[in-house]
Structures are given as C-alpha cells and as structure tokens.
Legacy VTK file of the C-alpha trace (Angstrom):
# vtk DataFile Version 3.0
C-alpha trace
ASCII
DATASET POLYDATA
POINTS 77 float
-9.309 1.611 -20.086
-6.485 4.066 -19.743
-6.648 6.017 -16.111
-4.496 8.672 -15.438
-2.215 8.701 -12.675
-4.503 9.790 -9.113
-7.614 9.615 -11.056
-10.355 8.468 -8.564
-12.979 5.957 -9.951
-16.391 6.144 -9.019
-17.241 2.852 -11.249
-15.428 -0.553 -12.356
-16.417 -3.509 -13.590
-15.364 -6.702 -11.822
-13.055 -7.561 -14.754
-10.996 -4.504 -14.048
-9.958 -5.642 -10.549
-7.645 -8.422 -9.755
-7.990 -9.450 -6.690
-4.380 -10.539 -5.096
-2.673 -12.451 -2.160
-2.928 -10.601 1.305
0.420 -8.679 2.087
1.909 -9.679 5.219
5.030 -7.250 6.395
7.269 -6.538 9.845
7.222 -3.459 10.779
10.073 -2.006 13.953
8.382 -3.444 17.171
10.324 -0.634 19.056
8.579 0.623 21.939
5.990 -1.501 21.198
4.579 -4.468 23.300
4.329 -8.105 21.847
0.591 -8.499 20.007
-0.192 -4.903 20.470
-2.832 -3.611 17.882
-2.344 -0.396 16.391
-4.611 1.824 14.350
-3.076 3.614 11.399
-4.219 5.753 8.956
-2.536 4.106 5.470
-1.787 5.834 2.310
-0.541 4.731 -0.857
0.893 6.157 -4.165
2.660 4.788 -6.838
5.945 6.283 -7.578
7.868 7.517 -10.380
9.616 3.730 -10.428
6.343 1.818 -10.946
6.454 0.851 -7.582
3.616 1.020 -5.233
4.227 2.982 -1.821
2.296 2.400 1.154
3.286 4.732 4.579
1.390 3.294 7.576
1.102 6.577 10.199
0.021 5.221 13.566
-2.552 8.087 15.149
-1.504 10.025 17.967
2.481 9.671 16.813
5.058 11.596 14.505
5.786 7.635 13.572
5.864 6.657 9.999
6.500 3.017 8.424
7.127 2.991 4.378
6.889 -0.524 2.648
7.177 -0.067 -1.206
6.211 -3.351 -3.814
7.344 -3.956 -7.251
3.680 -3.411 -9.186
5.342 -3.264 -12.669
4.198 -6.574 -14.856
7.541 -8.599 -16.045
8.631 -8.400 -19.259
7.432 -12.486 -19.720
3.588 -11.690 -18.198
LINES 1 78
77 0 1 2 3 4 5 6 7 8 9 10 11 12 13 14 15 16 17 18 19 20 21 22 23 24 25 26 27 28 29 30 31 32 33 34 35 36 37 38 39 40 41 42 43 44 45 46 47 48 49 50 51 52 53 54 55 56 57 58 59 60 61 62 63 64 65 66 67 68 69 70 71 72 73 74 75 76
C-alpha cells in the first residue's frame, strides 16, 4: 500500500502497523516544578528529511518543545 504524504486512514489491517518501543525524551524543566504533569496538545509531521517531527504545545502557553526522530529504514533493513 502506497499512502500519500497527510493522507488520513480510516482502515488498516494489523499487518500494516508496527508497533514500536515507547519514546522517552527531556524536555527544558524551566519554570517548571519537579514531577509536575502537563497537558499538551502534540502534533506530528514528517519532514522533507524523512524525519518524523513531533512539537509538544503545553495549553494555556506560547511554549513549544520540538523533538524530531530518524524514521527513514537503513540502507541494511
């Protein structure tokens, strides 16, 4: 199957999803307090690169954290 960039799927079958190790990353803890939850609204996109974007926007801030992961196979997989 050959989706297009953006396209949203309504349908896949479960050998079309691969399901992966959780992502674990630290983000800047300023003006933050030690354990302190915080809601954010995520949102992801793969760029240009082949690399996969993800901008966490906490609510009720002009904050933004960027994390960006190499999604491109290696030349050996």
């Amino acid at each position: 199957r050959q989706d297009q960039v953006g396209t949203l799927l309504d349908f896949w079958g479960p050998e079309e999803l691969q399901e992966l190790e959780e992502i674990q990353a630290t983000l800047p803890s300023a003006g933050r307090t030690a354990g302190e939850v915080v809601p954010v609204k995520l949102h992801a996109r793969v760029t240009e690169a082949g690399t996969l974007e993800l901008e966490a926007m906490p609510r009720g801030t002009d904050e933004r954290w960027k994390v960006e992961f190499d999604v491109r196979g290696s030349a050996n997989a």
